[in-house]
N, C-alpha and C positions, 0 to 999 in steps of 0.2 A: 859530500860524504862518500866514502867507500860503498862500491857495488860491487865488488869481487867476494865470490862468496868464500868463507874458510873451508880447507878440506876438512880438518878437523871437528869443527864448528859443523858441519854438515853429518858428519860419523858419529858425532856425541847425539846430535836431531834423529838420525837415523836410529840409533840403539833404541831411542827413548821410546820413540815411537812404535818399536818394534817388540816394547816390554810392558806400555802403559796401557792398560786397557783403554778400548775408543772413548771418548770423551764424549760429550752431545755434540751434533755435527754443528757445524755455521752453515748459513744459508747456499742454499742448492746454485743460487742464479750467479750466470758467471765466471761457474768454473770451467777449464779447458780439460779436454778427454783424461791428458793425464792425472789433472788432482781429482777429476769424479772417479778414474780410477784408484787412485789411494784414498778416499774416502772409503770406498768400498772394502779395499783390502784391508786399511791400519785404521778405518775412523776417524780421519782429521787427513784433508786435502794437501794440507802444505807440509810434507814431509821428505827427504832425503836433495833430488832436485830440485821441489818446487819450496823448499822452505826459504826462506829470507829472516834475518836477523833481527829482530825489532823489540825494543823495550816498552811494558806500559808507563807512561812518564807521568798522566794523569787522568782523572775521570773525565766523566764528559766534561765538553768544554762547547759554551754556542758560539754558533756562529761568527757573530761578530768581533770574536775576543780570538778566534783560530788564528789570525795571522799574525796578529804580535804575539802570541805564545809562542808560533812556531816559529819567529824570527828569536826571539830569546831562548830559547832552547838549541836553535841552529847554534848562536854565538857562543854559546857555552860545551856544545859538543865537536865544533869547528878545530880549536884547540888538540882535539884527540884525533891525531891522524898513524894510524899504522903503518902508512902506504916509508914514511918520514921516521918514525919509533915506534916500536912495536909498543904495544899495551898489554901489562902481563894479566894474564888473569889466575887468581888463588883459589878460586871456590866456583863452583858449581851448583845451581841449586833444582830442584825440578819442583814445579807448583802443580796447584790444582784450583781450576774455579769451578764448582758444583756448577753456575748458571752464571746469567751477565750479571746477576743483583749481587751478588756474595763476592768477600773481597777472596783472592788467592790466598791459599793455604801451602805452607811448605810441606812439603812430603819427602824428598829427600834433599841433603847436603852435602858436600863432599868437598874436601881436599885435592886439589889436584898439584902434583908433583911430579916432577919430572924421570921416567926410570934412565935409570946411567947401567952403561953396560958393564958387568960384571969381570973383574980380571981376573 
């Protein structure tokens, strides 16, 4: 899978975070100086460099059923490489989970389109 983070992708994280009021933290153990510092500052550890890309694909999953899930989901996201064709993205969404129990909630959506320079 792709580990290069987007500049883009990292500017859009950075905005958000920089607009969303803190959210409830994740747990304190583990984090390195920088994300307990942006805890502090923005309310959520993983923001601008320390954010990484990640979708939630499904709820909990036990144990035993973790590795063939995530061989099927590999196989099916394998397919999507940028590195080879880029992958357009149309929309943008921003969530919100009140807590781990409640499902995400859309709170904004957007269109994204390209500006073209003006003649």
């Amino acid at each position: 899978m792709r580990q290069r983070p987007c500049a883009l992708l990292l500017a859009v994280a950075g905005l958000a975070a920089s607009i969303v009021p803190a959210a409830s933290a994740p747990d304190l153990d583990g984090l390195t100086a920088r994300q307990a510092k942006n805890l502090e500052r923005w309310g959520y550890p993983f923001v601008f460099e320390e954010f990484r890309f990640h979708m939630t694909l499904t709820g909990p999953i036990v144990r035993d059923r973790r590795d063939a899930i995530r061989t099927l989901l590999q196989s099916r996201f394998d397919a999507i490489d940028g590195a080879r064709q880029p992958l357009a993205v149309a929309q943008i969404a921003l969530l919100r989970q009140e807590d781990r129990s409640t499902p995400f909630r859309v709170i904004l959506q957007a269109d994204l389109t390209a500006l073209r320079p003006q003649r």
